[in-house]
N, C-alpha and C positions, 0 to 999 in steps of 0.2 A: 759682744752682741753688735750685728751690722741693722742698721738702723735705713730703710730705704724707702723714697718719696716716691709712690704714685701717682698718677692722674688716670682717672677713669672717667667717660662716657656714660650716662646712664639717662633713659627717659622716663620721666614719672607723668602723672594728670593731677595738676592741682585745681582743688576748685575753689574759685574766687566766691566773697562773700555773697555777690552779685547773684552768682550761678547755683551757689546755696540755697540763696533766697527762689529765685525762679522756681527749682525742682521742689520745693516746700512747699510754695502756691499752687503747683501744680499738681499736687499729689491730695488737697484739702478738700474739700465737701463744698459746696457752697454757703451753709450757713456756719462748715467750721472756719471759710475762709473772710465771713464776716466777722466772727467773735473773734479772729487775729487781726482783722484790720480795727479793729476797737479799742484793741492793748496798745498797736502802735501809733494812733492817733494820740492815745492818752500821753506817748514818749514822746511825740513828734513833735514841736509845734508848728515846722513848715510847712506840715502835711494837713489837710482839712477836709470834711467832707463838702460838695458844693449845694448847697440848698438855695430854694427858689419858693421866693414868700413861706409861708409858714413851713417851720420846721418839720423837713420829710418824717414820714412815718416809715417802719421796719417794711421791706420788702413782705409783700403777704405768702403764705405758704401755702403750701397744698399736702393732705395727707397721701401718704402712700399708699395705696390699696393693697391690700393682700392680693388680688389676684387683677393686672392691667382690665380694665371695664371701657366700651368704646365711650365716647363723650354723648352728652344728648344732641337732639335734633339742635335745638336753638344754638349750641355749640358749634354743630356743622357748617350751619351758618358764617363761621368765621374762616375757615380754612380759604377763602380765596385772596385774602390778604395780601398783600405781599409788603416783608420787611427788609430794611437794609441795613447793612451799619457802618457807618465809617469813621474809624474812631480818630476823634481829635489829637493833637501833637499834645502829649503828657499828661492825658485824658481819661480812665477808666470809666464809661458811660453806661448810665441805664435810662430807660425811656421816662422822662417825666410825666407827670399826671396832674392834669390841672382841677380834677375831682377834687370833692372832702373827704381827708382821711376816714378810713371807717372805724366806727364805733363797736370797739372789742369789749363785751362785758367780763367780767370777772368770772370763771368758773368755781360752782360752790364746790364744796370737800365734798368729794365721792363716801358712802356711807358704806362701811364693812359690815363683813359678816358679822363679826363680834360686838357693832350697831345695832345692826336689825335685831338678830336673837336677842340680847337685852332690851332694848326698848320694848320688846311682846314681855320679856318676865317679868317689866315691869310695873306692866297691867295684870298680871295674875295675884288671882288671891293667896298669898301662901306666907307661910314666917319667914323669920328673919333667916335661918337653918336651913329651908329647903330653898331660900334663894340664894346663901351661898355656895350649896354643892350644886346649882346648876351654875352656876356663873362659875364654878371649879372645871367646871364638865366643857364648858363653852370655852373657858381657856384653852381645853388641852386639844379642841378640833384644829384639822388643817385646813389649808386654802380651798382644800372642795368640800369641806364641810362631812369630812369622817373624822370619827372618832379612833385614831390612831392606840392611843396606850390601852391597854386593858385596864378595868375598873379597881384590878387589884393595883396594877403599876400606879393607880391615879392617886387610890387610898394611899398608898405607903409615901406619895409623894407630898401628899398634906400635911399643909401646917399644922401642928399640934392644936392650936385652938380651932382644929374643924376633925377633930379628927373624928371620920366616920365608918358605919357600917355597910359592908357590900349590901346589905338589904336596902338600905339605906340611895345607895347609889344605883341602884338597879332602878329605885322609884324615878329619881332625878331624870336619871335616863330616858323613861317612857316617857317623863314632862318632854325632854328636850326634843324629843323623838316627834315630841305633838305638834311644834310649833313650825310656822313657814321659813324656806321650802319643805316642802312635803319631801321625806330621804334624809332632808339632817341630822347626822348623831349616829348613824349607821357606824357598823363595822366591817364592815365590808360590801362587797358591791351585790351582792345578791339580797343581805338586810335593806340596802336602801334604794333598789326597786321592789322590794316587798312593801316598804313602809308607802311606796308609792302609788301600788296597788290598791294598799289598806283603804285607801281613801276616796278610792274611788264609789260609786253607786255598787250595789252587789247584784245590778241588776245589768250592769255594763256587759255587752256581749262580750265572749270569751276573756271574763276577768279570772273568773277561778281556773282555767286552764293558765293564764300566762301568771299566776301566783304560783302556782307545782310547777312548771316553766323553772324564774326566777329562784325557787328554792331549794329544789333539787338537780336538774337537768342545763346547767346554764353552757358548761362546757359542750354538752350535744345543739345545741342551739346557735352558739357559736362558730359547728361546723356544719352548720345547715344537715344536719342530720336526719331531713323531716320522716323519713322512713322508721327508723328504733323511735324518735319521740312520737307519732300516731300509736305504734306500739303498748308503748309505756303509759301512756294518757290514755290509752283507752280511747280517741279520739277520733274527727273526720277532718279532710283538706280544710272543710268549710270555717270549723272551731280552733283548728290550730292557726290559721290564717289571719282572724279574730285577734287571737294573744299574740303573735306577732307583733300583728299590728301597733296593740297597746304597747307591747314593751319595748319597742325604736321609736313609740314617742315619746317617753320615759327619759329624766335627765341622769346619766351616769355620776356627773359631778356636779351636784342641787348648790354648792357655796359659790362654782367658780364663777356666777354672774356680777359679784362683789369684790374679785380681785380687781387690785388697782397695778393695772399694766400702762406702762408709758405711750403716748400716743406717739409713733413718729412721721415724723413731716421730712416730704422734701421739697425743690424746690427745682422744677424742668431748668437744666441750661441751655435747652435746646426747642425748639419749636418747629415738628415738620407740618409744612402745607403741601396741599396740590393748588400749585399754579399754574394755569395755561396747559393743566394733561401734563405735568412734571412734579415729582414729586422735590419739595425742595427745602432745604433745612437752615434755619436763620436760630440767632442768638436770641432769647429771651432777656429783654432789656434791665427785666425789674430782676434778674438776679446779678447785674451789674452795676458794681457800686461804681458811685461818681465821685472823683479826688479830683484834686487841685493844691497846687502851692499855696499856701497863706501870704494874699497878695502885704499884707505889713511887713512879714517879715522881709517878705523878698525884697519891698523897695528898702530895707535896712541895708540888705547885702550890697543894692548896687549904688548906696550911698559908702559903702567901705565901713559902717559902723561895727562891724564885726569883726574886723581885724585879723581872719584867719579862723578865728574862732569856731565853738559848737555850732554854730549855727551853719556855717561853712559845710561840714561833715553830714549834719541832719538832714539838709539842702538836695546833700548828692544823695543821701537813700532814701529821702522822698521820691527824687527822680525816677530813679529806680526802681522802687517800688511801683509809682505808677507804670513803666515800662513793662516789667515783671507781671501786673497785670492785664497789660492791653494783649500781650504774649500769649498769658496763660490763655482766655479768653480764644484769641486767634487758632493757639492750636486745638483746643475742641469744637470749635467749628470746622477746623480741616479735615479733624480727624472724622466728625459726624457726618461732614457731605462726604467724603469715603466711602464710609457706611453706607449710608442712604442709596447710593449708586450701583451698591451690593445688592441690597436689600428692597428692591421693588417690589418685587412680587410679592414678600413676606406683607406691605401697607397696600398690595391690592386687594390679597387674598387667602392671608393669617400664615399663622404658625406650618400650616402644608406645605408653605411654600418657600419658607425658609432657606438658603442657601449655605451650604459649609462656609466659615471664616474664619481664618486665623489670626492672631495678632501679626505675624510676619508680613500676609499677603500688604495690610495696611501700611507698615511699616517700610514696606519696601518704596510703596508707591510713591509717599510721601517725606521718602529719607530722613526718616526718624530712626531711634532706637526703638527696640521691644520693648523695652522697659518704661519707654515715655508715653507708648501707645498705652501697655498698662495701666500708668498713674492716670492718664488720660479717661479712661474707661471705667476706673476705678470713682464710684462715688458721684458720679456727673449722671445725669438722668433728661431724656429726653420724651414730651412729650408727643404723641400719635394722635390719630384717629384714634386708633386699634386701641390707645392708652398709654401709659408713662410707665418705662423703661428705664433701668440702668443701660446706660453704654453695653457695658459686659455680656448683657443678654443677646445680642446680636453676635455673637460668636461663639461657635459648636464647632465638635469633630465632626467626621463625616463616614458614612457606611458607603461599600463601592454597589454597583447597579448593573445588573446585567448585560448594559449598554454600554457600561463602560463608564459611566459617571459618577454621579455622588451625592448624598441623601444627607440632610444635616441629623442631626441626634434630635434635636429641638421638631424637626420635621417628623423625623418618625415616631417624638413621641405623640406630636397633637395626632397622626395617624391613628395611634392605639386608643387612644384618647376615643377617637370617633368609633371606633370598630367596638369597643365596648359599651358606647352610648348607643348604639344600633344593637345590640347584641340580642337574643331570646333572651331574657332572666327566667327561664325554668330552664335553658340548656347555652347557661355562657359559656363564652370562649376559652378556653385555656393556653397558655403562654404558648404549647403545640402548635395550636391551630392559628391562632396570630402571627406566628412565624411563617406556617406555609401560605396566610393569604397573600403575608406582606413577599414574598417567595411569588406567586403569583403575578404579583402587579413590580416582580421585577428587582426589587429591594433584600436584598440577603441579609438577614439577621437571624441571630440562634436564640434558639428557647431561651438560654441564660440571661443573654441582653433583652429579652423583650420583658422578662422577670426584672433584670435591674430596671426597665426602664417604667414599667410597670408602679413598680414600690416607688420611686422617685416620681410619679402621679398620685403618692396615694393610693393606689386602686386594690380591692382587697383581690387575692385570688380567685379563680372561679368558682370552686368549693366553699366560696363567701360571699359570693355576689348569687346564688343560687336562689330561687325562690319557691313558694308553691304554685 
């Protein structure tokens, strides 16, 4: 066997701990990228946070709105501001406040369904037996407060020392059935707008219509059928309009008031104002932590006490790390005034005015990668006028325009949006005719896409949005 020596050329990317760390902080949340500088303070001890007279308090947060809301008037008030930042040599900065921190009380335990319902059985007169098969029955509801298993699945699931009769449980039932909300205990969604009905005056206009409604007919109601149900009810515009009425204001899921859903919070990294007739976009201070070397240690090292040592090594990924963050920091601000320069019209004039973006165009401009614009955009939120934003939301494909140009997605949907908020509701629009308006005014889009874009609104079909 001949045995022979190589040498090969080859180029790889290796990434330094350094360059690790960067793409890490840069890909975090702002309050995941708090809860990781908390772990490494605890490692650090050259690292510190810099406080100023009484011990800072957590940056405050702000909940996300489900749906961006403009700010109030006294808000507005603020937008002529103007902020700047310039961060200090090995500095991560947020604006100091020389206020008193505020006073957070303690949130009580939210009280569940399975609270409320016992706390009432516990005011009822009854034995010891008929409060255990309701408290068996109360067990077995879901988060909206039906009663999922059947009475017989419930019986065969009881404990021997309860074991009861479906007569038995049927009673239990109507108990449960009595108690608030009005629809708990139901089995289905047409029993718990009957039970909802039940309770109403029998004197309520069009109750006994929207009761045959709810217990027979719910499917034709559904499809705005109001022709076969006048029909079948034996009824007028005037009486079915009536029951209607009542049963959209009727709660479908009577329990889900007592789910405990997590609240989440974020926290703007971004702040745009108009300044001077410009719209223009600065860092939000208080989601910028403030680091510093730990001036003991330091004067250790430049006395030599350390000898090489941990401390030595801790030193440089302190440094770094605050580097790392002044970085991260600097490129969402690049990457936001980008944006924003895109995006005028969308903060003069809403969502109509939206412009197609992609991640490349930004990426080009500011000789990045895609992938850093990404992380960039990913989880970072800027506050508006108009309301608070993810980054991401400022970036849509685009439909082409008769003219030759280009309609963002996000554009055409606030479009649809308005053309069904103007619509008749005895004769709305159908994805058809929304296509040939939006066809009209120049924008080409097909029934399909006005359909998908339609359902990603929410908006029920026209055949559901119908009225009398």
């Amino acid at each position: 066997m001949k045995v022979n020596l190589q040498l090969k050329h080859a180029q790889h990317l290796t990434l330094t701990p350094q360059l690790q760390q960067s793409i890490r902080l840069l890909q975090l949340s702002t309050l995941d990228l708090d809860q990781e500088l908390e772990k490494i303070l605890m490692q650090n001890p050259m690292l510190e946070r810099e406080e100023t007279g009484a011990e800072a308090a957590p940056p405050a947060l702000a909940r996300a709105p489900e749906e961006p809301a403009p700010p109030s008037a006294e808000a507005g008030a603020e937008w002529n501001a103007t902020e700047t930042w310039a961060p200090e040599e090995q500095s991560a900065t947020w604006r100091e406040d020389d206020d008193e921190p505020e006073t957070f009380q303690q949130p009580s335990t939210p009280i569940t369904l399975v609270d409320h319902l016992s706390a009432q059985l516990r005011l009822m007169p009854l034995n010891e037996r008929d409060h255990q098969l309701m408290s068996l029955l109360i067990a077995h509801l879901d988060e909206s407060g039906y009663l999922q298993a059947s009475l017989e699945e419930i019986q065969s699931a009881a404990p021997e020392s309860l074991a009861a009769e479906t007569d038995e449980l049927h009673v239990a039932l109507r108990l449960l059935q009595s108690l608030d909300p009005a629809g708990v205990g139901a089995r289905d969604l047409s029993e718990c707008l009957s039970l909802q009905l039940a309770v109403l005056p029998e004197s309520t206009p069009g109750r006994a219509a929207a009761l045959a409604l709810v217990k027979e007919h719910l499917p034709l109601l559904a499809a705005h059928d109001f022709s076969r149900l006048k029909k079948l009810l034996g009824t007028d515009d005037g009486t079915l309009r009536q029951a209607q009425k009542l049963i959209t204001g009727l709660d479908p899921k009577p329990g889900a008031a007592f789910e405990q859903s997590e609240t989440r919070y974020v926290m703007p990294d971004v702040i745009v104002r108009k300044v001077r007739g410009k719209w223009t976009a600065s860092l939000n201070r208080e989601a910028m932590p403030k680091l510093r070397i730990n001036a003991l240690y330091a004067n250790l090292m430049k006395g030599g006490r350390d000898g090489g040592g941990p401390l030595s090594s801790q030193l440089q990924e302190a440094r770094w790390l605050i580097k790392n963050i002044q970085q991260r920091f600097d490129t969402i601000l690049r990457v936001s005034k980008a944006i924003i320069e895109r995006q005028q019209n969308f903060l003069e004039h809403g969502e109509v005015a939206m412009r197609p973006l992609v991640l490349r165009e930004i990426a080009d401009e500011l000789g990045l990668h895609e992938s850093t614009i990404s992380r960039v955009t990913s989880q970072k939120y800027m506050l508006t006028p108009r309301g608070l934003f993810e980054l991401k939301y400022f970036f849509s494909s685009h439909v082409g325009t008769e003219a030759g140009g280009a309609a963002s997605s996000t554009a055409i949907r606030a479009l649809i949006r308005q053309l069904i908020g103007a619509e008749d509701h005895k004769n709305p629009l159908s994805d058809s005719r929304i296509s040939d308006i939006l066809a009209e005014q120049g924008i080409t889009v097909a029934r399909r896409t006005v359909a998908k874009y339609r359902e990603a609104l929410q908006i029920h079909p026209a055949s559901q949005r119908k009225v009398l």
